[in-house]
C-alpha positions as CSV (number, residue, x, y, z in Angstrom):
1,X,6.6,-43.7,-43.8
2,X,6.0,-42.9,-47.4
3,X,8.0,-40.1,-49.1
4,X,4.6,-38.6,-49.9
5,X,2.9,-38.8,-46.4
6,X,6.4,-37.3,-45.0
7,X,6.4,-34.2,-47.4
8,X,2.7,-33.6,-46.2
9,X,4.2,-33.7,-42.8
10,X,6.3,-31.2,-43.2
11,X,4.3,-28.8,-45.2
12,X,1.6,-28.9,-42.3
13,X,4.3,-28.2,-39.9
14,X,5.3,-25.4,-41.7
15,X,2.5,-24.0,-42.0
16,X,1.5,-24.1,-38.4
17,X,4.6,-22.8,-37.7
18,X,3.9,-19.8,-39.8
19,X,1.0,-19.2,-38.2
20,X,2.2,-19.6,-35.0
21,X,5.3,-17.2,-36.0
22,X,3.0,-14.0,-36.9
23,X,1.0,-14.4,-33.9
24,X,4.1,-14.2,-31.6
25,X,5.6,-11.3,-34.5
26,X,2.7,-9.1,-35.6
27,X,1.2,-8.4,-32.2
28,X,3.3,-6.2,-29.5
29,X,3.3,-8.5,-26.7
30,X,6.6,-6.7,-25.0
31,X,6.8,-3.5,-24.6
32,X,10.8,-1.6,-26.1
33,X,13.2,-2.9,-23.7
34,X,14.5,0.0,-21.8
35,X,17.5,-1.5,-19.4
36,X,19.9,-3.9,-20.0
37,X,18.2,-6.1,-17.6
38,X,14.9,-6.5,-19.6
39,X,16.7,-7.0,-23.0
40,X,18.3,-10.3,-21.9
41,X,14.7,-11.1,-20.0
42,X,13.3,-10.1,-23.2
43,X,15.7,-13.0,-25.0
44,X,14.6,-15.2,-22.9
45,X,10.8,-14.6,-23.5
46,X,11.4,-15.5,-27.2
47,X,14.4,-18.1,-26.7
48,X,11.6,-20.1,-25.2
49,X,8.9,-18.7,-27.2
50,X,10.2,-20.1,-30.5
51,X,10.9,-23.1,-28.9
52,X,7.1,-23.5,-27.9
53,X,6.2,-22.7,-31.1
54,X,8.3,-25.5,-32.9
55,X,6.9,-27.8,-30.6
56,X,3.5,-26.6,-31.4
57,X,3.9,-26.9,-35.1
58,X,5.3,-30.2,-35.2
59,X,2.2,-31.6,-32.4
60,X,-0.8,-29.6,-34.8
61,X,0.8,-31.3,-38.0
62,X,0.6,-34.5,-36.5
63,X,-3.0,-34.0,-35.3
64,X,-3.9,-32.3,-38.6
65,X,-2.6,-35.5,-40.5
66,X,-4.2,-38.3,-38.2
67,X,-7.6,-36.1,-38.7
68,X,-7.4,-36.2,-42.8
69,X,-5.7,-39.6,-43.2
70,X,-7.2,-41.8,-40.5
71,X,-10.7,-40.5,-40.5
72,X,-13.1,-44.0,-40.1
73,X,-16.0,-44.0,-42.2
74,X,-19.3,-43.2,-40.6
75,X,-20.4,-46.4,-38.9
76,X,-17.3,-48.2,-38.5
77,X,-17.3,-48.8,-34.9
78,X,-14.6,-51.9,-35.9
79,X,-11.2,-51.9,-33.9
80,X,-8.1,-50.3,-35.2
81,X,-4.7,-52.2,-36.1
82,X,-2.6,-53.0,-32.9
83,X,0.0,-50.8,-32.2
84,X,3.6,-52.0,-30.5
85,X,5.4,-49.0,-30.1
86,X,7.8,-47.6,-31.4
87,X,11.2,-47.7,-29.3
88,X,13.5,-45.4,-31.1
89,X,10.5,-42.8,-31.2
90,X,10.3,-42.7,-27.5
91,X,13.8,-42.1,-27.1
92,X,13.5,-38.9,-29.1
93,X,10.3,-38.1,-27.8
94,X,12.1,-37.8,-24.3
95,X,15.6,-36.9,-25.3
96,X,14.5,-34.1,-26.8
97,X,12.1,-32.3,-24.4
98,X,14.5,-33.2,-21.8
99,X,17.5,-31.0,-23.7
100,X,15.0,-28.2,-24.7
101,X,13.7,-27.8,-20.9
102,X,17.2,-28.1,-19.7
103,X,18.1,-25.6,-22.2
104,X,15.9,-22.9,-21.0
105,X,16.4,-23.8,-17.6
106,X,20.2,-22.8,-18.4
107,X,19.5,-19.6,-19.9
108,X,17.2,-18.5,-17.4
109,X,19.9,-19.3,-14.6
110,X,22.6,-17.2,-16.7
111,X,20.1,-14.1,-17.1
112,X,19.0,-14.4,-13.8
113,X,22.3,-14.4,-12.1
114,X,23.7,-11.0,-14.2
115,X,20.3,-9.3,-14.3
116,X,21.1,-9.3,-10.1
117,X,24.5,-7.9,-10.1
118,X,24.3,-4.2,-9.2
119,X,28.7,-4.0,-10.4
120,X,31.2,-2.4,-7.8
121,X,29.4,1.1,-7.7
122,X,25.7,1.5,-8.0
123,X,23.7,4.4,-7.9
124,X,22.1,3.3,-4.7
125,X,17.8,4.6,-4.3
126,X,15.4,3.7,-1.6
127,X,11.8,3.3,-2.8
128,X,9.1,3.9,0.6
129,X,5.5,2.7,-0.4
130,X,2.3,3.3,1.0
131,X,-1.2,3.6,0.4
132,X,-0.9,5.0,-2.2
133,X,2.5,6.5,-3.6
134,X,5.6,5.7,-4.1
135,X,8.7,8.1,-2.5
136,X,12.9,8.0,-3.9
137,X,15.1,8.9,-1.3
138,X,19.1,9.2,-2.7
139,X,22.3,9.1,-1.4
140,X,22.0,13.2,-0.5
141,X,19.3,12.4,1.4
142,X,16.7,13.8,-0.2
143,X,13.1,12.8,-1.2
144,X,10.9,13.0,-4.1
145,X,7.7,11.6,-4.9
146,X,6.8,13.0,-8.5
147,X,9.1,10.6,-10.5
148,X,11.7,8.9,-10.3
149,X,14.8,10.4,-12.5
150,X,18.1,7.6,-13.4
151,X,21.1,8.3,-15.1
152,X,21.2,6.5,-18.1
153,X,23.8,3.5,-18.5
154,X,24.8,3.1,-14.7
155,X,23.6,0.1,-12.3
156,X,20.8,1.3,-10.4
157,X,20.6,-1.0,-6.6
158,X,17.0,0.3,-5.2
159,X,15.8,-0.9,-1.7
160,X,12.1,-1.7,-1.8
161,X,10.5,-0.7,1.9
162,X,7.0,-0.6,2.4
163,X,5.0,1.3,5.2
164,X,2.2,-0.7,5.6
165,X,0.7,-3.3,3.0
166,X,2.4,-5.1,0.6
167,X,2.8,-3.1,-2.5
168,X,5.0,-3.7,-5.6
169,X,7.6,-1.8,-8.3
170,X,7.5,-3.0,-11.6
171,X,8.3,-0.6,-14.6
172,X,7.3,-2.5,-17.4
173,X,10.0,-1.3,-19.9
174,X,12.7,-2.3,-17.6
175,X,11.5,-5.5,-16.9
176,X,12.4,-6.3,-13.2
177,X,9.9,-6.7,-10.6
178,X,9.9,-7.2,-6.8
179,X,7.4,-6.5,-4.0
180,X,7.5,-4.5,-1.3
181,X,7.1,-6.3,2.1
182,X,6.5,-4.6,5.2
183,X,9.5,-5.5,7.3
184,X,11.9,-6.9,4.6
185,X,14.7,-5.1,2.6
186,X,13.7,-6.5,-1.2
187,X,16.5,-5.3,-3.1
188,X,16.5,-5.3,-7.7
189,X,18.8,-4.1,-10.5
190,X,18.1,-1.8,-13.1
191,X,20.4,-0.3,-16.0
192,X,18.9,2.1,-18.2
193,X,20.0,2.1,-21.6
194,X,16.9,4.1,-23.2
195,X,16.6,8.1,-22.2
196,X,12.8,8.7,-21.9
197,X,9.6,8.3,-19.4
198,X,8.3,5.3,-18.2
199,X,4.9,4.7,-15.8
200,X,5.7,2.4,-12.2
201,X,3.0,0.3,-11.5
202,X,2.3,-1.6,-8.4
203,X,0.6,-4.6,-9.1
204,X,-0.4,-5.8,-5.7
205,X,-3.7,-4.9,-4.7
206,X,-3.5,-2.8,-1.7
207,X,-6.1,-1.1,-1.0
208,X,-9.4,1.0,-2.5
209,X,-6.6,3.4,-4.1
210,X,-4.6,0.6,-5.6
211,X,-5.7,1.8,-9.8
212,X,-3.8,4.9,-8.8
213,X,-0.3,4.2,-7.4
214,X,1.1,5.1,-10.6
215,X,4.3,7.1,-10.9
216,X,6.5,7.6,-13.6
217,X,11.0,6.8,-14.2
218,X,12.6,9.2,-15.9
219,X,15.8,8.1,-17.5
220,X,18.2,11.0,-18.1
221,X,21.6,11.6,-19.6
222,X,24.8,11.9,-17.3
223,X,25.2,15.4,-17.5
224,X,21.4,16.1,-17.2
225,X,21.1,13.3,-14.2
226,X,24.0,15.5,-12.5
227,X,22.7,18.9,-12.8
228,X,19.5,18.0,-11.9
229,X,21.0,16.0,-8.5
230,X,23.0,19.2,-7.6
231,X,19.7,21.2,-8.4
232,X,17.3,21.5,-4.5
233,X,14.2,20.2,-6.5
234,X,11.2,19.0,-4.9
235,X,12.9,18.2,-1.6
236,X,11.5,16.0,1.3
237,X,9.6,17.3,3.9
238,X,11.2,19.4,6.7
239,X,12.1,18.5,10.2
240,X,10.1,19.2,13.1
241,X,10.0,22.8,13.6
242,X,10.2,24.1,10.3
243,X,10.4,24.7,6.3
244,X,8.0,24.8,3.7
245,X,4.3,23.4,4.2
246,X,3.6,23.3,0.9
247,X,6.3,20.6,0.2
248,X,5.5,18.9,3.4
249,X,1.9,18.5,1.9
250,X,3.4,17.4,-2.0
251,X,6.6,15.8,-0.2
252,X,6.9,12.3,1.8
253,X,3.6,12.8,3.3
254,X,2.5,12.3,0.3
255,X,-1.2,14.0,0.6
256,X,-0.8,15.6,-2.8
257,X,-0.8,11.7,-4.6
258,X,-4.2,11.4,-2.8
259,X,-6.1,14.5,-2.6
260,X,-6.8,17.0,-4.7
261,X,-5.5,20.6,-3.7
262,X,-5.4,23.3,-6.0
263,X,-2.9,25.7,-3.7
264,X,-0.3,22.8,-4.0
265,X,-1.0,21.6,-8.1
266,X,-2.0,18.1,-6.5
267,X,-4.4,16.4,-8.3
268,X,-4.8,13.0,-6.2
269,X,-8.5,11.3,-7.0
270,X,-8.1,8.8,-4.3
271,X,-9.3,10.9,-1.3
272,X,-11.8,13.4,-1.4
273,X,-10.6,17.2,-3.0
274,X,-9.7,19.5,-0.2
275,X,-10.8,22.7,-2.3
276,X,-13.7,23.3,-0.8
277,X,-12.8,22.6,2.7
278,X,-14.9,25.3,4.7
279,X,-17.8,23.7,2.8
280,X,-17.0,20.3,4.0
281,X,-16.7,21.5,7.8
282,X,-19.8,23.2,7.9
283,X,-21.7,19.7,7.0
284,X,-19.6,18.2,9.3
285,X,-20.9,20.8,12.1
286,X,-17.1,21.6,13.0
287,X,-14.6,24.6,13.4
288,X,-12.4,24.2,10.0
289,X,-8.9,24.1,11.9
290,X,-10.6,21.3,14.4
291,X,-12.3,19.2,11.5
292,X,-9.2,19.6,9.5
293,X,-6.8,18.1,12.4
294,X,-9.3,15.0,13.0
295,X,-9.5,15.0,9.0
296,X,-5.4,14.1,9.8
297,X,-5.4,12.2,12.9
298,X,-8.0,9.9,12.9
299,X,-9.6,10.0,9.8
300,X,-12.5,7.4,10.0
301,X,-14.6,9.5,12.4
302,X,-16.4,12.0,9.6
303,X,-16.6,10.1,6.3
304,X,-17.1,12.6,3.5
305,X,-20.3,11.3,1.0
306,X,-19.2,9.1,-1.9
307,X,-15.9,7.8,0.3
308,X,-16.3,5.1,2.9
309,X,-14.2,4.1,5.8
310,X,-10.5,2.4,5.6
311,X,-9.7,4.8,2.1
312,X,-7.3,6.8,4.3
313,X,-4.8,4.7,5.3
314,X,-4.0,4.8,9.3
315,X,0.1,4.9,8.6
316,X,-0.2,7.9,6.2
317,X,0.3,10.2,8.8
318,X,2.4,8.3,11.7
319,X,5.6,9.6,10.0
320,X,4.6,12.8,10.4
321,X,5.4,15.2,14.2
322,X,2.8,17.0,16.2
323,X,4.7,19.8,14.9
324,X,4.9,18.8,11.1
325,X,1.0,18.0,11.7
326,X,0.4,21.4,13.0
327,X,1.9,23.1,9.8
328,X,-0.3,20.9,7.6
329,X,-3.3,21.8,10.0
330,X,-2.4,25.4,9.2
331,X,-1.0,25.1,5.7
332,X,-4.9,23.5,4.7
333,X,-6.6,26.2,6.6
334,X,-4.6,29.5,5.6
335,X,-5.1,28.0,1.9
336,X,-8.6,26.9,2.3
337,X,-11.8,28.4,0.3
């Protein structure tokens, strides 16, 4: 090849490459890494990226070329010089693909492998899901469904359960992912390195209410994490017999992520709002405590206009006693307008 037709090579290349470098630069594909986990997933991303894009460059400036150089004139339909091959070409042509895929491959095992190991003593969180909210039960026992709150810099081992479909956890700035599968134990590793807020997003669709399973990780710092563990915060629902109705309503039962109820600040769009519920018994022709209980217990039988059957999931209540239902029943009524 002349030293000319080389040098024009190269400066298509490069140019190609340029392009291709403020595309993958300029534009925020990734969101701040936020764990330790998604920082090496995040080198990964670009380890291959940039290889991509050097292969891109060199195959446009070799199409680019051919296009300028070899162009036939208009109604040549004569054929074109025989071509041999080129032996030593096709070696590289292979050898090299071959050492760039088995590069990444390599990398990807090595971040795969630590991004799993949780370390001798992991803060160890169950995550429940269910049409359509997400619930953190710790080590004390406890459950919360308005956030999820980590201690920055420690491994974080959370159990993914699901109640009835399958739904996911994914928080984007962390960078691991997993579903949860009704049935299985689906465990993943996170290690906050970033104090801040962060949304959890299922990305399984699951259901009419899947655009709102949203929550939010809060990433704290050690001595915030442990006074708010020792603190009673928004605590899981009671036993049988018992305890607060309010926070059985906003706790594991998790009615406040889908309906709407001023009495206990839930603003859930899913359902229909239950701020007007004498209203709604009237049009249904029944006694508000009776309407309200088959409102609970078998949903599908008075379907409130704009909603239609199969919104309320038929699990969202089986956790729950006759007695827990009862104080629901008259938690809704006492409160109702």
């Amino acid at each position: 090849m002349r030293r000319g037709s080389l040098l024009q090579l190269i400066a298509l290349t490069l140019v190609a490459f340029a392009i291709g470098a403020a595309v993958a630069i300029f534009i925020p594909w990734l969101p701040p890494p936020a764990s330790r986990e998604a920082g090496r997933i995040w080198f990964t991303y670009w380890f291959t990226t940039w290889i991509c894009l050097a292969i891109f460059a060199l195959v446009a400036a070799v199409l680019v070329y051919a296009l300028l150089k070899f162009r036939v004139e208009e109604g040549d339909l004569s054929d074109g010089p025989p071509v041999h091959g080129h032996t030593t070409l096709e070696i590289v042509w292979t050898a090299v693909p071959f050492v760039l895929v088995t590069a990444v491959a390599v990398v990807s095992a090595i971040v795969l492998a630590k991004d799993s190991r949780a370390g001798r003593n992991p803060l160890r969180i169950t995550v429940t899901t269910q049409q359509f909210a997400y619930a953190f039960t710790y080590p004390n026992g406890k459950t919360y469904t308005d956030a999820l709150r980590l201690p920055v810099n420690r491994h974080v081992l959370l159990t993914l359960h699901s109640n009835d479909v399958i739904h996911s956890f994914w928080v984007p700035s962390m960078g691991q992912k997993s579903d949860a599968v009704p049935g299985l134990n689906n465990k993943i590793v996170i290690t906050p390195d970033r104090i801040g807020t962060y949304p959890i997003i299922c990305t399984q669709l699951c259901g009419l209410g899947h655009a709102y399973m949203r929550d939010r990780a809060i990433v704290m710092g050690a001595a915030d994490y442990a006074k708010w563990y020792r603190s009673t915060g928004l605590a899981a629902p009671p036993a049988a017999g018992g305890g607060n109705a309010s926070a059985l309503f906003t706790g594991a039962g998790t009615c406040g992520a889908c309906h709407t109820f001023a009495p206990a600040k839930a603003l859930g769009k899913v359902g229909p709002s239950l701020d007007n519920l004498k209203a709604d018994a009237a049009r249904a022709g029944q006694p508000l405590e009776a309407y309200v209980t088959q409102s609970i217990e078998d949903p599908d039988v008075y379907i409130t206009r704009g909603y239609q059957k199969g919104v309320m999931s038929a699990t969202c209540c089986k956790q729950l006693s006759s007695d827990q239902i009862n104080q629901l029943v008259q938690y809704l009524v006492e409160n109702s307008k």
